[in-house]
C-alpha positions as CSV (number, residue, x, y, z in Angstrom):
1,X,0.0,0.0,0.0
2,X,2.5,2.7,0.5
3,X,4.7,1.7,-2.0
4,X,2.0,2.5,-4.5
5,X,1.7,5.5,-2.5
6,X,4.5,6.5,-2.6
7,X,4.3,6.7,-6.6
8,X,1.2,8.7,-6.1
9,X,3.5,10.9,-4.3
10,X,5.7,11.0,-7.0
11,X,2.8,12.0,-9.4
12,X,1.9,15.0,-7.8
13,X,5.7,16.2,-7.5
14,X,5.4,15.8,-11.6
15,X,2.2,17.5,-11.9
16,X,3.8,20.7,-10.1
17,X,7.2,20.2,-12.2
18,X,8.8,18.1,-9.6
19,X,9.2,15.4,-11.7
20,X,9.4,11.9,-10.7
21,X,7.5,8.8,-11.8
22,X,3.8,7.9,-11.7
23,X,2.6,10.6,-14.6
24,X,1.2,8.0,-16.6
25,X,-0.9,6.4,-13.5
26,X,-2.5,10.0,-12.8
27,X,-3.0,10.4,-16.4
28,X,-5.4,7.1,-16.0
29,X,-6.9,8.4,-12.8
30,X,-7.5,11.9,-14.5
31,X,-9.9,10.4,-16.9
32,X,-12.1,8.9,-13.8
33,X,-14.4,12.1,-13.6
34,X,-14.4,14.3,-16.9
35,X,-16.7,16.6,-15.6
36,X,-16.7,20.2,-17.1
37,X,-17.0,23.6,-14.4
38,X,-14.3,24.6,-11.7
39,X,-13.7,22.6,-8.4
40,X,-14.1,25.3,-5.6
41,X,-11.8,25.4,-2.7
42,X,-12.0,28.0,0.1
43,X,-9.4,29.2,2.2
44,X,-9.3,31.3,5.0
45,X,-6.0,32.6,6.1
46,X,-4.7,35.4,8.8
47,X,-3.1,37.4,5.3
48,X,-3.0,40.6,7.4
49,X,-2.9,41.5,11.1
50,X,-1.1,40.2,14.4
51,X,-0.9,36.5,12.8
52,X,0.5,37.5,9.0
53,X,3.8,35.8,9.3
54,X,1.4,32.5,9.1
55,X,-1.3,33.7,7.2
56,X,0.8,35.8,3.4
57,X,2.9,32.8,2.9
58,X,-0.2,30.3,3.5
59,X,-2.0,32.4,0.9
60,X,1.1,33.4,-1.3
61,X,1.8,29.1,-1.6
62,X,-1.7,28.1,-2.0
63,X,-2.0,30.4,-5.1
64,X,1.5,29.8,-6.6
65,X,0.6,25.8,-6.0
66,X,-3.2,26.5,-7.6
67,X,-1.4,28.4,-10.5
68,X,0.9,25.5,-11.2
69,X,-1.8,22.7,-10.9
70,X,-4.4,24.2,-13.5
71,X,-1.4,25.1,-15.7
72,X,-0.8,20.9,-16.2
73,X,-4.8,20.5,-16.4
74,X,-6.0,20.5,-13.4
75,X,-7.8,17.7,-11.2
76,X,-9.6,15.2,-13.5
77,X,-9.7,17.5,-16.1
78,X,-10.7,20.5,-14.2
79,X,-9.2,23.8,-12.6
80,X,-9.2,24.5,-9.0
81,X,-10.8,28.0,-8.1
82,X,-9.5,29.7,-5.1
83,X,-11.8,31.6,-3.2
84,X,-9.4,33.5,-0.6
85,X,-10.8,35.1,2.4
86,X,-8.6,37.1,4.9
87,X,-9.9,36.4,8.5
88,X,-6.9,39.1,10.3
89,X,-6.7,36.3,12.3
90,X,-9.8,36.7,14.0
91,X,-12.2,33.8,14.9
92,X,-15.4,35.8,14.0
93,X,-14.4,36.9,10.9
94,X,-13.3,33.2,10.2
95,X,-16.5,32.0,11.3
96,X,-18.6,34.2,9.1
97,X,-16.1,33.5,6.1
98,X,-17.2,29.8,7.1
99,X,-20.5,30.2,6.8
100,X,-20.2,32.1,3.8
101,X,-17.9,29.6,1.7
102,X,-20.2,26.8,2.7
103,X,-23.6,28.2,2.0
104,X,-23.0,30.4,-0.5
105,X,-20.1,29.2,-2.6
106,X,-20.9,25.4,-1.7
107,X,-17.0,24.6,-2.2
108,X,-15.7,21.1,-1.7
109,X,-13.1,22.1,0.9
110,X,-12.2,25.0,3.3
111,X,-7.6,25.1,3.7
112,X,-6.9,27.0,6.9
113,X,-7.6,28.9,9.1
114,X,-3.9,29.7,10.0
115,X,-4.6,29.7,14.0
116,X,-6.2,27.2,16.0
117,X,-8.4,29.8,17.6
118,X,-9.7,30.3,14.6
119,X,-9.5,26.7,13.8
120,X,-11.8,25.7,16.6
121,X,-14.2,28.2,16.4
122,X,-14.7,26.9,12.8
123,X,-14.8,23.0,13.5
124,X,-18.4,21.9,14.1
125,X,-19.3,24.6,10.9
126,X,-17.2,22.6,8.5
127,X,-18.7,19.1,10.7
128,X,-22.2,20.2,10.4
129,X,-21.9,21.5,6.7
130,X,-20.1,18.2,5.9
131,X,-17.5,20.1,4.1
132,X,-14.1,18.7,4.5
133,X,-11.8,21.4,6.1
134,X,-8.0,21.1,6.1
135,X,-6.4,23.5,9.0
136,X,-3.3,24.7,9.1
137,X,-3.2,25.0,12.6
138,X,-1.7,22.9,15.4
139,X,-3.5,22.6,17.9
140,X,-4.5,19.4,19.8
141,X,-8.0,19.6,19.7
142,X,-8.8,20.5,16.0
143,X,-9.1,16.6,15.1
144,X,-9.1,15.5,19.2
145,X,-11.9,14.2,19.3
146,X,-11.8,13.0,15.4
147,X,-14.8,15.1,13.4
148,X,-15.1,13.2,9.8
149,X,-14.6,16.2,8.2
150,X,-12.1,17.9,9.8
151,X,-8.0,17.1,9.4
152,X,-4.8,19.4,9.9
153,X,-1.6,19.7,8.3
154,X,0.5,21.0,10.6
155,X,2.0,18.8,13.5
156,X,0.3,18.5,16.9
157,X,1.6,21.0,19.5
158,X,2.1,18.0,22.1
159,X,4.7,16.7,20.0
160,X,6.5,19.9,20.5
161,X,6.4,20.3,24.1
162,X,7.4,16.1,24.5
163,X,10.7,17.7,22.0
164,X,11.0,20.6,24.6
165,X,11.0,18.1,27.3
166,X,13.3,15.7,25.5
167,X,15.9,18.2,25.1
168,X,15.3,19.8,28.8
169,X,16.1,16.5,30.1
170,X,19.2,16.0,28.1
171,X,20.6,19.1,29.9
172,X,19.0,18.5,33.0
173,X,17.0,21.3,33.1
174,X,14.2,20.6,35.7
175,X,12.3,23.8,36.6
176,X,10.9,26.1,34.1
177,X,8.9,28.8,33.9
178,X,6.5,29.2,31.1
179,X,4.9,32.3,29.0
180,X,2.1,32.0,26.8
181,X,-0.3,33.9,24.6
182,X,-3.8,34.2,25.2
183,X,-5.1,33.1,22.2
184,X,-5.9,29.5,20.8
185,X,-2.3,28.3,20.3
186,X,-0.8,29.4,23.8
187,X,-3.5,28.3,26.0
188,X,-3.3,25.3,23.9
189,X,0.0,25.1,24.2
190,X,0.5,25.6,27.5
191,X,-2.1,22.7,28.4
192,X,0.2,20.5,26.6
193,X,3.3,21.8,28.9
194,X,1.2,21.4,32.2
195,X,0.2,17.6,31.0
196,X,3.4,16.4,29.9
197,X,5.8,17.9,32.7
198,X,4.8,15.4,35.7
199,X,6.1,12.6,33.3
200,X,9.4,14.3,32.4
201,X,10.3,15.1,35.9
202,X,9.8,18.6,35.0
203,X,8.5,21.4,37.3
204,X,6.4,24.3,36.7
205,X,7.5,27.0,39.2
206,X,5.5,29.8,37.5
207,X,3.1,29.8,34.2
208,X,2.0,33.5,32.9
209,X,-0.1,34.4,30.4
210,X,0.0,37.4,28.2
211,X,-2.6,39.6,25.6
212,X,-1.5,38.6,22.1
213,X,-1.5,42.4,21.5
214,X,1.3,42.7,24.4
215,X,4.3,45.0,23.4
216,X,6.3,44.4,26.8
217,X,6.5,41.1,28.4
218,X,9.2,42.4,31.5
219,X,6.5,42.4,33.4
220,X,5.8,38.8,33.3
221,X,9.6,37.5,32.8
222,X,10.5,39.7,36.1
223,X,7.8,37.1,37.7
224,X,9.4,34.1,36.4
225,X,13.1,35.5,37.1
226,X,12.2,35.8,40.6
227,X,11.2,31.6,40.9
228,X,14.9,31.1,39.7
229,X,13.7,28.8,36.5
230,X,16.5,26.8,34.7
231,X,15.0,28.0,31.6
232,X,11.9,29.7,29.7
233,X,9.2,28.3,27.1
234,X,7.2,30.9,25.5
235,X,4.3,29.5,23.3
236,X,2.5,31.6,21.2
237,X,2.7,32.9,17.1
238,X,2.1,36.7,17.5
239,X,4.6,39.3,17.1
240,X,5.4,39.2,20.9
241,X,7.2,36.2,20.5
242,X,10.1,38.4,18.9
243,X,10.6,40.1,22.4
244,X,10.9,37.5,24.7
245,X,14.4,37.1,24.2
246,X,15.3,40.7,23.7
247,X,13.2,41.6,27.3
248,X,15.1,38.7,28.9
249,X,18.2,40.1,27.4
250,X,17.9,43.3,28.8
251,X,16.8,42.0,32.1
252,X,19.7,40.2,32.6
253,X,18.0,36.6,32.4
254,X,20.7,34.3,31.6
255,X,19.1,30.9,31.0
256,X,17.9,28.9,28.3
257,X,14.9,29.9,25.7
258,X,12.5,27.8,24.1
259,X,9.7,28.7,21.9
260,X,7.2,26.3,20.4
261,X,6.8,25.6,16.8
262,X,5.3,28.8,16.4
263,X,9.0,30.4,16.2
264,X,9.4,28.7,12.5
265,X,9.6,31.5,10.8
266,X,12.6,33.5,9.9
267,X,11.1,37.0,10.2
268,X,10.8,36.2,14.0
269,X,14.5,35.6,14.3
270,X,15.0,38.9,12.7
271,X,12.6,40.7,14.7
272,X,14.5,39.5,17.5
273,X,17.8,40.2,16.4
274,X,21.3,39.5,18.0
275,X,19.0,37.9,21.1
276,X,17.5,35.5,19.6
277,X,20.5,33.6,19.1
278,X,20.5,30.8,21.1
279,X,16.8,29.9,21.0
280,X,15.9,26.4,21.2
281,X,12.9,25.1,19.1
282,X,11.0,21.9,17.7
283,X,10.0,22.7,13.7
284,X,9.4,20.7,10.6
285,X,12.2,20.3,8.1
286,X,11.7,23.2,5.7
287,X,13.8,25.3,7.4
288,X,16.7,23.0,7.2
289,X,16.3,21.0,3.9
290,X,19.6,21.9,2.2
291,X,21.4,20.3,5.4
292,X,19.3,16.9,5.1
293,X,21.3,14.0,3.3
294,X,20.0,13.9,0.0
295,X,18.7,10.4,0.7
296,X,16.3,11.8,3.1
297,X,12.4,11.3,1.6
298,X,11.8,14.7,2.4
299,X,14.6,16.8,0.5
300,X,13.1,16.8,-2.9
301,X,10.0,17.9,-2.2
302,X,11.0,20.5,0.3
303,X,13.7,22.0,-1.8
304,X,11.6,22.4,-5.1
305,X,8.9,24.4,-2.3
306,X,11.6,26.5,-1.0
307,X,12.9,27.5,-4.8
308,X,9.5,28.1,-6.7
309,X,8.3,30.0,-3.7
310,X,11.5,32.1,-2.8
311,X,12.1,32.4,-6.9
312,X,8.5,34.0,-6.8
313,X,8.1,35.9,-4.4
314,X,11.9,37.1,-2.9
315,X,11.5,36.0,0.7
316,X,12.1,32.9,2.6
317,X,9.8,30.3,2.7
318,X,8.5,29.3,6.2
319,X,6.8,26.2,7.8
320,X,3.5,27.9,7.9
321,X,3.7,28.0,3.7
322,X,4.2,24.7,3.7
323,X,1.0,23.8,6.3
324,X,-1.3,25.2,3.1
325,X,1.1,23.5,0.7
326,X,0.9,20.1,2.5
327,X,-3.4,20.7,3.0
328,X,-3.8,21.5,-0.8
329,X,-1.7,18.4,-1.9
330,X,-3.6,15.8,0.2
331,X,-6.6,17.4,-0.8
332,X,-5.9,16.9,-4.8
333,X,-4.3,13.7,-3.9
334,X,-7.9,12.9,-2.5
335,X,-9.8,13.7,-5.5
336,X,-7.4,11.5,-7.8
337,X,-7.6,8.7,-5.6
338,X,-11.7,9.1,-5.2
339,X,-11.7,9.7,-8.7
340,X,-14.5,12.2,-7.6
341,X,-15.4,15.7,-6.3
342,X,-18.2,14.4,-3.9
343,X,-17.4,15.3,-0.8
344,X,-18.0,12.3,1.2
345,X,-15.7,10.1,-1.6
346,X,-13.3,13.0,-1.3
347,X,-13.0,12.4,2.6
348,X,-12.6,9.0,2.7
349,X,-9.8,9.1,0.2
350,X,-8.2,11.8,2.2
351,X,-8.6,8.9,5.3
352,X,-6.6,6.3,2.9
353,X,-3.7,8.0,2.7
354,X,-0.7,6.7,3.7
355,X,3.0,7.4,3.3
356,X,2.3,10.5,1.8
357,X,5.8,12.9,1.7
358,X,4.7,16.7,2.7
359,X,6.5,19.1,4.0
360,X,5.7,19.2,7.3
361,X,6.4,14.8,7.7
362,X,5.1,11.4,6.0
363,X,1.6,12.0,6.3
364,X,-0.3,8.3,7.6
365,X,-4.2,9.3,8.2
366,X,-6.7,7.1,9.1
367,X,-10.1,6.7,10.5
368,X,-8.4,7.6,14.3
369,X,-6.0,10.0,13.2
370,X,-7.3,13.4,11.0
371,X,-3.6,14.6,11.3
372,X,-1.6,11.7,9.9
373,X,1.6,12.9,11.6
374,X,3.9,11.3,13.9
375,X,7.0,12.9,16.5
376,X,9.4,12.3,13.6
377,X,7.9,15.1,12.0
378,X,9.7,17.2,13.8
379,X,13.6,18.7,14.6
380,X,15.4,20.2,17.0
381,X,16.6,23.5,15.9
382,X,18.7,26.3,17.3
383,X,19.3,30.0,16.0
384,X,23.1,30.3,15.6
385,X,24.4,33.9,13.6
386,X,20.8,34.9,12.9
387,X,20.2,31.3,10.6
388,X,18.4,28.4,11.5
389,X,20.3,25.3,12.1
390,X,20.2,22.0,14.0
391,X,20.4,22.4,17.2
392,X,23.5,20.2,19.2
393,X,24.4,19.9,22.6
394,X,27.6,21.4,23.5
């Protein structure tokens, strides 16, 4: 099964000028549904506002990846139409996007929203509607408890803090403090902290949280500073996250940082400049694919991502790209493999898929699992000189 898969793979890496083998199966499979019209996919993505560095490369991927799909023909012989919706990264406006994409553009599928706040509060719409929605968010409880229509691309945030723990443990860190946002991602984030310390021996000594909108956070580190933590986890994906380092800097608070795998994005590591070296996060492989051996099953893929997208657009590609990149993939996989655009056929097929190379990991749903991912998805990774690299113990 995932050797034939992994041909399917293949195909879809040729279809976007990847190359590879399998053109000739998809060419059989395209001929399973010649019907004429569009296929309508929504997407609602954080473009602008506090959550942008997830949301303009989501959107920027998805259309460069739409552009290149109906330029080789399409999905069984017809074009994908993007219907874009920009939520700011609110979970209002994504719910009434929702709504709208559901009932009044009846589309087959819904790609985002970029945050799990926004994820959730969609969830039950997309359930309800039986429209299949594919988030890009990473959150625990956007497919826990499984909905039949609802998956995610990105990895599960308790993966990351078991790789924060892995790591502490390793350099026998054993009390922490922790910061998070107030928003979907850090409260879920920081439930995942809270549940996996007991079994890591680690200890909480003091947990803050802080408004997503925050432009200090000395307030809050002076707090954990004065329970004489080994180290700090911030988990959140707004701007603030950039400041962390540079308020503990100037504070004089010489221990560790980690960050979730909300940091994986470059323009976070520039925000924060010469103090963000040093920070210690989990991540997908994107950020790191021209240091993979070249047998890895991931470098192809990711390095033909990182060139069309940084060819087009002149900035560096980021994780959060990939999320939509990974959703739209599985998603036209789905329709090849169901040979259909009914939803129902569509989401089973989407269940089927094993083995299945993205960027964020090998992707393995199944009727249990909406998210298909595993903890190999992700790295350790450090900031060293303002890059991104693997991150070694000394």
């Amino acid at each position: 099964m995932k050797c034939t898969l992994w041909f399917r793979v293949a195909a879809v890496a040729s279809v976007l000028g990847a190359g590879g083998p399998g053109g000739a199966a998809w060419a059989a499979e395209e001929k399973a549904e010649p019907t004429p019209g569009s296929i309508k996919v929504g997407c609602i993505f954080s473009v602008t506002g506090p959550a942008a560095y997830l949301g303009a490369p989501e959107k920027k991927t998805a259309e460069m990846l739409v552009e290149k799909i109906n330029a080789a023909g399409g999905v069984l012989g017809r074009k994908i139409q993007l219907i874009v919706k920009d939520s700011e990264g609110s979970p209002e406006r994504a719910t009434s996007f929702a709504h709208q994409l559901i009932e009044e553009e009846s589309v087959l599928a819904i790609i985002g929203p970029s945050t799990s706040g926004e994820s959730l509060a969609i969830k039950n719409i997309c359930q309800e509607g039986k429209t299949i929605l594919l988030s890009c968010a990473a959150a625990e409880k956007i497919t826990d408890p499984v909905a039949p229509y609802v998956f995610k691309s990105a990895p599960k945030d308790s993966y990351a803090a078991q790789w924060i723990y892995r790591t502490m443990k390793e350099l026998g860190i054993k009390r922490i403090g922790i910061l998070a946002s107030n928003d979907g991602f850090g409260l879920a984030g920081r439930d995942q902290l809270v549940k996996y310390a007991p079994q890591n021996e680690i200890e909480i000594a003091a947990s803050e949280v802080y408004d997503k909108a925050t432009t200090d956070l000395t307030g809050a580190l002076n707090k954990l500073q004065g329970q004489n933590v080994q180290a700090v986890v911030n988990w959140s994906i707004v701007p603030a996250q950039a400041l962390v380092a540079k308020n503990m800097r100037q504070l004089g608070f010489d221990v560790p940082l980690f960050q979730s795998h909300g940091f994986a994005n470059i323009q976070y590591v520039r925000a924060g400049g010469a103090a963000a070296n040093g920070t210690i996060f989990p991540a997908g492989r994107l950020l790191i694919a021209d240091l993979l051996p070249d047998n890895h099953p991931q470098k192809k893929l990711l390095m033909e991502y990182k060139k069309d997208y940084e060819a087009r657009y002149h900035e560096d590609a980021s994780n959060f790209g990939g999320h939509a990149y990974d959703a739209l993939t599985i998603l036209t996989a789905a329709i090849r493999n169901a040979g259909s655009t009914d939803r129902e056929k569509v989401r089973d097929a989407i269940e089927k898929l094993q083995g299945f190379v993205g960027t964020a990991g090998i992707f393995n749903f199944s009727k249990e699992d909406h998210n298909g991912l595993d903890m190999t998805s992700f790295e350790m990774l450090t900031v060293k000189d303002g890059k991104f690299t693997f991150y070694k113990r000394n």
